[in-house]
C-alpha positions in Angstrom: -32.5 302.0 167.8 -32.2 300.2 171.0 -29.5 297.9 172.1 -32.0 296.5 174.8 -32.4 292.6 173.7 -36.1 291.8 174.7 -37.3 288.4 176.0 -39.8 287.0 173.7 -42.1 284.6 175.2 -43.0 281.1 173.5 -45.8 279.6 173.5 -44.9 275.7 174.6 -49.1 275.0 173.4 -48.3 275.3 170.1 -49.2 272.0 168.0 -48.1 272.6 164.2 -50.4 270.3 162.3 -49.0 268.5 159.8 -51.7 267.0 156.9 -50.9 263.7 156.2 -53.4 262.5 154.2 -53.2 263.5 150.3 -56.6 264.4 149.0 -58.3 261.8 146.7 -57.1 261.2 143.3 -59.6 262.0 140.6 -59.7 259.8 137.6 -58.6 261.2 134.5 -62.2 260.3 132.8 -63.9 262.5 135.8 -61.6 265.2 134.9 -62.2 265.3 131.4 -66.2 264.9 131.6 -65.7 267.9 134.0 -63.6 269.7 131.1 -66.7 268.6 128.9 -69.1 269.8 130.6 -67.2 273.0 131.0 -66.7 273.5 127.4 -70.7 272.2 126.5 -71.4 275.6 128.3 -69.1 278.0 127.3 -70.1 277.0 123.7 -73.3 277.1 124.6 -72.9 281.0 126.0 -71.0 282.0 123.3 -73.9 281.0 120.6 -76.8 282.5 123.1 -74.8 285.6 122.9 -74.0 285.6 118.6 -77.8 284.8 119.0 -78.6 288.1 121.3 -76.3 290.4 118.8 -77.5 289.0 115.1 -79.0 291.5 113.3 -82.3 289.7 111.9 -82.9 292.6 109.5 -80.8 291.8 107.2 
């Protein structure tokens, strides 16, 4: 280990940005007809696939 203390150098360009500005607000009605339309096609998958693996020769 060294007992040397080195100098560090700083950097006086440095800017730190800050955000400020809060990203928009979604309504809660957008958000659910997302949530909707999410749903509309996982269901949708899920019966294409039980569609894909039913045995017709029943």
């Amino acid at each position: 280990m060294s007992t040397d203390k080195d100098d560090l150098s700083i950097e006086d360009d440095f800017v730190a940005v800050e955000d400020d500005a809060e990203p928009p607000v979604e309504s809660a009605k957008t958000n659910l007809s997302k949530r909707r339309t999410i749903d509309n096609l996982l269901e949708e998958r899920r019966l294409q696939k039980q569609l894909a693996d039913f045995d017709y020769d029943l």
